[in-house]
N, C-alpha and C positions, 0 to 999 in steps of 0.2 A: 504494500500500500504506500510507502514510503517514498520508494520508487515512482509510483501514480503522481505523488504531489510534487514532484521534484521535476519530471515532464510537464505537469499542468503551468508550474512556476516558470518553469522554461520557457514555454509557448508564449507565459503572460508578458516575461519581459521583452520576447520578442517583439510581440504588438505594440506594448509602450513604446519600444525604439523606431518603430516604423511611424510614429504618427509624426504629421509636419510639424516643422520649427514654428513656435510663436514670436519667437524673437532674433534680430541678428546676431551673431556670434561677433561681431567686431561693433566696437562703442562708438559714438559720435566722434570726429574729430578734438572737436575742444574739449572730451570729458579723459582727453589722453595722457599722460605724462609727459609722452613725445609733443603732442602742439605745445606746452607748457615751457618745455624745455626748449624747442624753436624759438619761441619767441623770446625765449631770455639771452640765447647765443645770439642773436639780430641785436636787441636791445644790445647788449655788450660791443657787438663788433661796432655798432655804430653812435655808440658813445665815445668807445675807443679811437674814431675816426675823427672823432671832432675835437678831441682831445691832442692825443698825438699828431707831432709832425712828420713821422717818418710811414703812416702808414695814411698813404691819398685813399682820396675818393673814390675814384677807379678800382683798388686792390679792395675797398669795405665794399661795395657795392657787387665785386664779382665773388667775396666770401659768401656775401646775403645770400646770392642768387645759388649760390653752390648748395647751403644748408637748406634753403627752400627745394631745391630739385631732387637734397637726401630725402628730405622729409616726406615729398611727393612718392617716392620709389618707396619706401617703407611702408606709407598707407597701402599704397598699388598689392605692395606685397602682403600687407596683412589683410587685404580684403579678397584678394584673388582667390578661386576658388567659392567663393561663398556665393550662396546666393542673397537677394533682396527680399524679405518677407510683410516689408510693410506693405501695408493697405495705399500710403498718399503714392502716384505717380505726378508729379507736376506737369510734365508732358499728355498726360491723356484725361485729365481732368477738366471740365466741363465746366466755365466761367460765368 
């Protein structure tokens, strides 16, 4: 009999795992550590910039753009694979 419930229990958590996600697996951007931490390296690099003589314009503004293009490729990375489970589409939604 023991056997029976241990099959039954099987089967059950099978079906739990099949039912669709309610939720995304990856958090809003700004609820992240990473946006958190971008914008404190930005803030930094371009206080640094207005500060310092030795480090122009040009070199704060192509760091910016570098951390921003990390930060793009990490979201890309932690969202790939997944899918979208909300409800709002802004694109096919009815105004």
């Amino acid at each position: 009999m023991a056997a029976t419930e241990t099959a039954e229990q099987l089967r059950g958590n099978a079906r739990s795992s099949a039912t669709p996600r309610t939720q995304d697996e990856t958090k809003l951007s700004f609820k992240t550590t990473e946006f958190w931490a971008m914008g404190g390296v930005i803030a930094a690099i371009l206080i640094a910039s207005a500060v310092s003589d030795s480090l122009g314009d040009v070199r704060a503004w192509t760091l910016v753009a570098a951390v921003a293009i990390g930060y793009m490729i990490s979201r890309g990375l932690a969202k790939s694979g997944t899918k979208y489970v909300g409800t709002e589409d802004s694109l096919s939604r009815s105004h």
